[in-house]
C-alpha positions in Angstrom: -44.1 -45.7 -34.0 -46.8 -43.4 -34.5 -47.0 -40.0 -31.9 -49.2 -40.6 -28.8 -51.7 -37.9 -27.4 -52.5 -37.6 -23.9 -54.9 -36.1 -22.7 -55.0 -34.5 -18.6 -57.9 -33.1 -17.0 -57.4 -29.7 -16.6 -58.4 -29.3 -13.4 -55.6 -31.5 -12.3 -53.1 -28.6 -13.3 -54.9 -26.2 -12.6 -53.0 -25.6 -9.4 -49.3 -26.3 -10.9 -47.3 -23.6 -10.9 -46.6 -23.4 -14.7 -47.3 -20.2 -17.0 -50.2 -21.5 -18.9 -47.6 -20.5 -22.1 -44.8 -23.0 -21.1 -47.3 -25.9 -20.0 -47.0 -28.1 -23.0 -43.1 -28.0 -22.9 -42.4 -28.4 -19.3 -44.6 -31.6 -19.1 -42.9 -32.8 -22.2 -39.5 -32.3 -20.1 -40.5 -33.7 -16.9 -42.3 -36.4 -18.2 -38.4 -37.3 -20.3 -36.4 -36.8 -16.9 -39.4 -39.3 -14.9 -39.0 -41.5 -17.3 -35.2 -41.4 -18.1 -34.8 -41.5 -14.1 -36.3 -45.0 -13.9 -34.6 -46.3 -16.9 -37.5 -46.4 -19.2 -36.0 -44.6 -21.6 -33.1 -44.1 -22.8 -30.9 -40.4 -23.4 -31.6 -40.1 -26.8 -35.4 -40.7 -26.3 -35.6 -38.9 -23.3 -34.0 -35.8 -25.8 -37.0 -36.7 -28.2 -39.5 -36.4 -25.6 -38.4 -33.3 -23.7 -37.7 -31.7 -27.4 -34.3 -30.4 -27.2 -30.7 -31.7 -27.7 -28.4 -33.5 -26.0 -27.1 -30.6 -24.2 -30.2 -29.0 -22.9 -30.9 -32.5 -21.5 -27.7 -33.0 -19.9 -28.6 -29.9 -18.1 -31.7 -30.6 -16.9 -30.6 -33.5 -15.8 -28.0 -31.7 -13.9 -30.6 -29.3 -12.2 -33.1 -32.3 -11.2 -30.0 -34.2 -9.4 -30.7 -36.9 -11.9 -27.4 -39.0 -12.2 -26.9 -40.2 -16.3 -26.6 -43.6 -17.2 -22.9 -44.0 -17.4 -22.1 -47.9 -17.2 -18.9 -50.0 -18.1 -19.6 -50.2 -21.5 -20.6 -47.0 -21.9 -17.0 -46.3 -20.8 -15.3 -48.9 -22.5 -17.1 -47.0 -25.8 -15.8 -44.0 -24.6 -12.0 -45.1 -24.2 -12.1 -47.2 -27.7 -13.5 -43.8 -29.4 -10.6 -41.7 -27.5 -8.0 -44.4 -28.9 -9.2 -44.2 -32.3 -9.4 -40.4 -32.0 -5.8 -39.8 -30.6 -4.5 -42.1 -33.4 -6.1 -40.2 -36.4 -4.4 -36.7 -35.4 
């Protein structure tokens, strides 16, 4: 998929309380938490969108109070890697 442009009237942010300087990447990373939150995308997109690593996401998620998508399978993955971890040391 091909990169998207968006365009926002400046006079919509003219008002936010974001150094001119940083404008472009804290959109980027609110816009991945919004849509991350709702379950539009997933974490690895979200990463994409916000421009940083899995990490740095993890943490922002942390300081918006944004819980991660953890379900059953996601655990299920997580014990089955663990296994097969423990039994190749």
């Amino acid at each position: 998929m091909n990169d998207i442009l968006m365009q926002i009237p400046g006079e919509a942010l003219a008002s936010a309380k974001i150094p001119r300087s940083q404008l472009d990447a804290e959109l980027k990373k609110q816009l991945a938490l919004q849509l991350y939150r709702v379950g539009m995308v997933s974490g690895a997109g979200a990463c994409r969108i916000a421009g940083g690593g899995k990490l740095e996401f993890q943490y922002l998620l942390g300081e918006a109070g944004i819980c991660q998508q953890y379900g059953v399978e996601d655990f299920q993955e997580d014990q089955e890697n663990l296994r097969a971890w423990q039994a190749s040391r």
